[in-house]
Structure formats: structure tokens, C-alpha cells
C-alpha positions as CSV (number, residue, x, y, z in Angstrom):
1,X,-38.7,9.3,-10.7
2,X,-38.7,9.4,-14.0
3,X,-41.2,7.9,-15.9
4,X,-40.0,6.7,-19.4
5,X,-36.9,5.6,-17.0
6,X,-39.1,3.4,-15.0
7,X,-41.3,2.1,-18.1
8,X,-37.9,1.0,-20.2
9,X,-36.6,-0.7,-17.4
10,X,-39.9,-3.2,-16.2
11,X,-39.9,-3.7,-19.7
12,X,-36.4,-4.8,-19.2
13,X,-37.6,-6.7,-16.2
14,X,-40.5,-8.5,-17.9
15,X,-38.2,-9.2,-21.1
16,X,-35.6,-10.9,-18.4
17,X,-38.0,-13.2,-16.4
18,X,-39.5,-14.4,-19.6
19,X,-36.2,-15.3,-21.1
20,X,-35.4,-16.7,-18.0
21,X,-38.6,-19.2,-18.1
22,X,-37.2,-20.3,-21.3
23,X,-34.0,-21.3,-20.4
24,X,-35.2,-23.4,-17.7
25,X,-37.3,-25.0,-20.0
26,X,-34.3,-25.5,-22.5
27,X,-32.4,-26.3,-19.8
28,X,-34.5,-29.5,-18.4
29,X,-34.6,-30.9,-22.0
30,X,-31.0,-30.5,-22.7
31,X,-28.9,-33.6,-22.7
32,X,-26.1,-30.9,-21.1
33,X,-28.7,-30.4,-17.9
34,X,-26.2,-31.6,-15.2
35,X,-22.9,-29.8,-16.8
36,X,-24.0,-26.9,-14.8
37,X,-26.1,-28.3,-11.7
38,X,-27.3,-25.2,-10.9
39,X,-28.4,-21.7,-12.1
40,X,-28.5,-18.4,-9.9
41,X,-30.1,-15.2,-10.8
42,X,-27.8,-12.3,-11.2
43,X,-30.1,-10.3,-13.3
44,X,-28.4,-7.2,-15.3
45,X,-30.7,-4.5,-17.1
46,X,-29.7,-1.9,-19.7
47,X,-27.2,-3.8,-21.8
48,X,-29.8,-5.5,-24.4
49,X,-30.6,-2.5,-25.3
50,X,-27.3,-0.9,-25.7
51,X,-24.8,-0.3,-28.1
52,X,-21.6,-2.4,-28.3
53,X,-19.0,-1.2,-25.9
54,X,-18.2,2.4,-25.3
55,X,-15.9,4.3,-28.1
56,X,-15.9,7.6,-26.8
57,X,-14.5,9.4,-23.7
58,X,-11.6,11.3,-22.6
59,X,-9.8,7.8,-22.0
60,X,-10.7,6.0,-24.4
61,X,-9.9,9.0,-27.4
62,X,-6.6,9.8,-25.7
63,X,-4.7,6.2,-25.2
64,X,-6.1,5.2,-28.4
65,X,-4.8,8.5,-30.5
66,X,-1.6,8.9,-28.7
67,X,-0.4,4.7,-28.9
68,X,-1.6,4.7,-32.4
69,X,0.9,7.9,-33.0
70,X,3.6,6.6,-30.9
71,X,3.3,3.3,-33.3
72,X,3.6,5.7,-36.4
73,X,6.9,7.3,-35.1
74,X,8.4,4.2,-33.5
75,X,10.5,6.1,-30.9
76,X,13.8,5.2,-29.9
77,X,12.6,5.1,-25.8
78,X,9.5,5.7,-24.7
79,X,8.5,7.1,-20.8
80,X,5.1,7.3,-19.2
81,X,4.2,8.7,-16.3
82,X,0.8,8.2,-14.4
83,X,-1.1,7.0,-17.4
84,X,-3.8,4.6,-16.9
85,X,-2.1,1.1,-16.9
86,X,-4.6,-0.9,-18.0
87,X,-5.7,1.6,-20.5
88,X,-2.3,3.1,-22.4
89,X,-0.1,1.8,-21.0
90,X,-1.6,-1.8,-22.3
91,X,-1.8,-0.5,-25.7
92,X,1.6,0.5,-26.1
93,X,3.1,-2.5,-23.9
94,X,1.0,-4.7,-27.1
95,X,3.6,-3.5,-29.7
96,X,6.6,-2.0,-27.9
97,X,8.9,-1.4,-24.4
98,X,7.7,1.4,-21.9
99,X,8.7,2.3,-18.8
100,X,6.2,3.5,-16.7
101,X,6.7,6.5,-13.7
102,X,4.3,6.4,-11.0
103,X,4.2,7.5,-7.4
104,X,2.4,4.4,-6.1
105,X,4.2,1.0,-6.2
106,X,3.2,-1.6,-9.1
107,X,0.3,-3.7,-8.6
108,X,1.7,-6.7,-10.4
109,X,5.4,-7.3,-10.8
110,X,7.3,-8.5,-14.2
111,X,4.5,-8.1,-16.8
112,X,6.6,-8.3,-20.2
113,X,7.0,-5.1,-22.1
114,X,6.8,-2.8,-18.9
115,X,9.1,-2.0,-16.9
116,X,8.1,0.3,-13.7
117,X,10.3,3.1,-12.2
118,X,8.7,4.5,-8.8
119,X,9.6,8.1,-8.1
120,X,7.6,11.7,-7.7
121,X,8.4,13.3,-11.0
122,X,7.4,16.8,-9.0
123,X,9.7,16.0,-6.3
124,X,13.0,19.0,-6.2
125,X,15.2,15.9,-5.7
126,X,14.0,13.8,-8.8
127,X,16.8,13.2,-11.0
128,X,15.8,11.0,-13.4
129,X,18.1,7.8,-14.6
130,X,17.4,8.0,-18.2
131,X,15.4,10.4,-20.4
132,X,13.8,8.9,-23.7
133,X,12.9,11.0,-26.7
134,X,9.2,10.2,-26.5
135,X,7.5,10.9,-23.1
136,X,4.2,10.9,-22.2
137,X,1.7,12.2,-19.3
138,X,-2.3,11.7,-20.0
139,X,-4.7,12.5,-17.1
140,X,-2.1,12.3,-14.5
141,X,-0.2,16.2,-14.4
142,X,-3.9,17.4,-13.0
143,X,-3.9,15.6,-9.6
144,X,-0.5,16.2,-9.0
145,X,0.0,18.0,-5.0
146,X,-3.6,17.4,-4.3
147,X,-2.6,14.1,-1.9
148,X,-5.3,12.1,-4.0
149,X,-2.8,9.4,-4.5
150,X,-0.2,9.1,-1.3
151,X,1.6,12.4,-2.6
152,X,2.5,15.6,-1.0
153,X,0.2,18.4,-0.9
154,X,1.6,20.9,-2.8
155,X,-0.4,23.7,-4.7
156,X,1.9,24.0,-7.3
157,X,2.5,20.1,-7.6
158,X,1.2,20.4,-11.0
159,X,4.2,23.4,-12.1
160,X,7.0,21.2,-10.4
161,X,5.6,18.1,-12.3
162,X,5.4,19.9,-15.7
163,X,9.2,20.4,-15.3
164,X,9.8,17.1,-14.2
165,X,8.5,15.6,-17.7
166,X,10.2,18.2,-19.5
167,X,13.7,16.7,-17.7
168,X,12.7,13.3,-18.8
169,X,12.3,14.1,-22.2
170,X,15.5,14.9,-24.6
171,X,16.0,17.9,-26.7
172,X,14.2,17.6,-29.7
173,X,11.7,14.9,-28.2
174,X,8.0,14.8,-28.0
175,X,5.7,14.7,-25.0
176,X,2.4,13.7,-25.2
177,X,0.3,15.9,-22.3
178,X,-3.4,15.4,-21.5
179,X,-5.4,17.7,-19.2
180,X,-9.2,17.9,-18.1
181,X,-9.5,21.2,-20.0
182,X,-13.0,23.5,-19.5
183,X,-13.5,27.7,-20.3
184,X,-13.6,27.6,-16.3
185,X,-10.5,27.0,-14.7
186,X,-11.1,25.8,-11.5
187,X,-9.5,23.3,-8.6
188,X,-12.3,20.6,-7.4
189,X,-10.3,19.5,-4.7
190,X,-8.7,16.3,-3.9
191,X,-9.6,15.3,-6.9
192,X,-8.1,17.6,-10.1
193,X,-7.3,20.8,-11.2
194,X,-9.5,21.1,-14.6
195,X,-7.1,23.8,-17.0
196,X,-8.1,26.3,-19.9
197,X,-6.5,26.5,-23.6
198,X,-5.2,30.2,-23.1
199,X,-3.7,29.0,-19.7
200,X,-2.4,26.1,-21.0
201,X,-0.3,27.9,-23.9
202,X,0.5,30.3,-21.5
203,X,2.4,27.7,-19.5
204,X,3.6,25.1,-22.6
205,X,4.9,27.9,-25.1
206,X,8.0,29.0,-23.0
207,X,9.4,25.3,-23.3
208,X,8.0,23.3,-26.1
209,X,6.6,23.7,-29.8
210,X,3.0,22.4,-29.6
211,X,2.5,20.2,-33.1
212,X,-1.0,19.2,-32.6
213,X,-4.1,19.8,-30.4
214,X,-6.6,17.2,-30.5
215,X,-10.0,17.6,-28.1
216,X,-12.4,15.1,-26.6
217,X,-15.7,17.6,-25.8
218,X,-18.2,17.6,-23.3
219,X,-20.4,14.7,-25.0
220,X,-17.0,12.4,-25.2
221,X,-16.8,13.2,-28.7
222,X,-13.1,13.5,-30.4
223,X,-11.8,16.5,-33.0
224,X,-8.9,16.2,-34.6
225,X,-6.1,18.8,-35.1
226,X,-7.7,21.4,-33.6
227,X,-6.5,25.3,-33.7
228,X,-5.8,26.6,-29.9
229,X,-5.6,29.8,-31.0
230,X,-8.7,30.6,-33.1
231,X,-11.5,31.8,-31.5
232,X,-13.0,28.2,-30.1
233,X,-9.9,27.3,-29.0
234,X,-9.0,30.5,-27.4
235,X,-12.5,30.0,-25.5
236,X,-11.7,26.7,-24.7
237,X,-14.0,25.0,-26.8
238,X,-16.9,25.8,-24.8
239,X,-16.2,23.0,-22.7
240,X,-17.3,22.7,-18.8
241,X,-15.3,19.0,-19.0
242,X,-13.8,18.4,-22.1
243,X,-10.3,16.8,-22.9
244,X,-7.2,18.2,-24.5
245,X,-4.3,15.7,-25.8
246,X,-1.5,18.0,-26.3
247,X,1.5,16.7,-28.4
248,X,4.2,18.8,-28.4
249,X,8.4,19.2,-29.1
250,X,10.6,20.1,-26.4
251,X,12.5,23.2,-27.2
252,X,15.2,23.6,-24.5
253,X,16.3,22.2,-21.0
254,X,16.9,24.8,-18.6
């Protein structure tokens, strides 16, 4: 047990049942008494003292970076696939059309400004409808072929989805790729595979131009534009769980 822990939160606790005294007593001199006949404790701790709302993270750096720079280049079609609906998907469906890729049905039907495709990018047989020259892929291509989601195992689910996203987007086009990145590359199984920067480039250089590399660190912190091939990059950023947002140009369809 921790004791400055323990200490800040029966403060917390004596802070809560005094304010709750108070309100009763408001509450029986209130003309308004009866609106709401009766009051039942649901007591929550820790937010009085905390800041307001979270602004940091790998989720909320990347959907907020990457819809902000798909606004600035106002694509003529953009494709997601397995992005966090009601995260980026949200923010771009706010300003413009996406259609969304995801193994797993849709959880609500006709919401305006998505439309929702389902299909196994990774799959040998997917041949996708239409392509779009802006795609994007943020905290999804990791999971791939572990079976967290319904999905085949496959070891190199991961590989066969990279080409998948490289099929949906045109020559020319940009894809926007997130990873869990860390200096130790490593499965944790079902959940992700967690990649490193020389890895990465290793994989990405064959097939597309990177333009940018921005990186959410250990602490949920975000750098811009960083260099992947100085020496931090090269080490990963010393990361153990950090975040890279990859955007990138696709250089040829083979």
C-alpha cells in the first residue's frame, strides 16, 4: 500500500462526504427539491484533482495529427482500415466521406459520412472494389493473424496486410501507417506485434517514399518530424512502447 496513495485519496473521501452534507442541505431549501426526488451515491475519486481530459497518448496524437493532415490535403477518396471508429474515424467523418475496412461487421448501420466495407485486407483473395489516393491504417496492421479479433491466425498476417493497403492505395497516393514501435521487437501474443524503426524501414522502403515520421514516446508525449535514420531513430527512440505515425507515398504496385 502506498501511503501518499492512501493519504490523497481519504482526503478525497473526506472532501466528498462533506460536499455531499452540503448539498443535502442545499437541496432541502431549494424550491427545486422534488424535481429530482431522490439522490443516490455513486461516489468518484481522483477527478477533482485532475487535469482536464487527457491530451496525450498514442491515440489521441495519431487520429488527431493524421485527420488534421488529411483536412490540409483534402484527398480525392479516402480508405481506412481498422482505425478506431469512434476515435479517427469520427474526426474525419466530421469534415469529409470515408470508407472504413474492417474485419468485424459494423456496430451501427448508416451513420452519415461513413460508409463500411467488411473484408480481410490480409486475405490472398481480397481484391479490393475501389482504391483511393489517400489510405490509412493506425493501430490496426499490428494485431493482424494473431486471431484477437475473429481473424485467421497467421504469423505473417501483418506482411500479407501491409500489401493489402498498398493495393488499396493508387500510385502516387499516401498511406498513413501507425505501429506500436519499441528498440525491442517483440510479439506479446494475442494481443500485438510491437515493431522497431530499422525493421520498419526495412520493410516500408522497397514500396513507398516515407515523407514524415512523427513519434508519440513512452510518457504519451508527441515529436514532430522526426529523422528515422539518425541515431535516436535508428535506436528506436529508446522506446519500450512508444508510437510511430508513418506517412508515406506509394512508389509502385507490384
Amino acid at each position: 500500500m502506498n501511503p501518499r496513495t492512501t493519504a490523497a485519496l481519504l482526503k478525497e473521501y473526506l472532501r466528498v462526504r462533506e460536499d455531499k452534507t452540503t448539498f443535502e442541505s442545499q437541496r432541502a431549501r431549494s424550491e427545486d427539491s422534488t424535481i429530482f426526488p431522490s439522490v443516490h451515491d455513486l461516489r468518484v475519486y481522483r477527478d477533482m484533482n485532475g487535469a482536464a481530459g487527457v491530451m496525450r497518448g498514442h491515440y489521441f496524437h495519431q487520429d488527431l495529427l493524421v485527420a488534421q493532415d488529411i483536412f490540409r490535403r483534402n484527398p480525392r477518396n479516402h480508405i481506412d482500415v481498422g482505425s478506431r471508429i469512434d476515435g479517427f474515424v469520427a474526426h474525419v467523418a466530421s469534415f469529409r466521406e470515408i470508407t472504413v475496412f474492417d474485419i468485424r461487421p459494423p456496430s451501427a448501420p448508416n451513420v452519415p459520412g461513413i460508409s463500411f466495407e467488411q473484408a480481410d485486407v490480409s486475405s490472398p483473395d481480397f481484391a479490393p472494389r475501389q482504391t483511393a489516393d489517400s489510405v490509412s491504417c493506425l493501430h490496426a496492421l499490428e494485431h493482424f493473424g494473431l486471431g484477437r479479433y475473429g481473424d485467421p491466425i497467421d504469423f505473417d498476417g501483418w506482411r500479407k496486410g501491409l500489401l493489402g493497403l498498398r493495393r488499396l492505395t493508387e500510385p502516387g497516393g499516401i498511406l498513413y501507417l501507425s505501429l506500436p514501435t519499441s528498440k525491442q521487437q517483440r510479439i506479446e501474443f494475442n494481443a500485438q506485434r510491437v515493431f522497431s524503426i530499422p525493421f520498419t524501414l526495412s520493410v516500408l522502403e522497397p514500396h513507398f517514399r516515407v515523407e514524415r515520421l512523427d513519434f508519440v514516446d513512452d510518457s504519451g508525449n508527441l515529436h514532430i518530424d522526426q529523422d528515422p535514420y539518425d541515431r535516436l531513430g535508428q535506436a528506436s527512440f529508446d522506446a519500450h512502447y512508444g508510437c510511430a505515425i508513418w506517412t508515406m507515398r506509394v512508389l509502385t504496385l507490384q
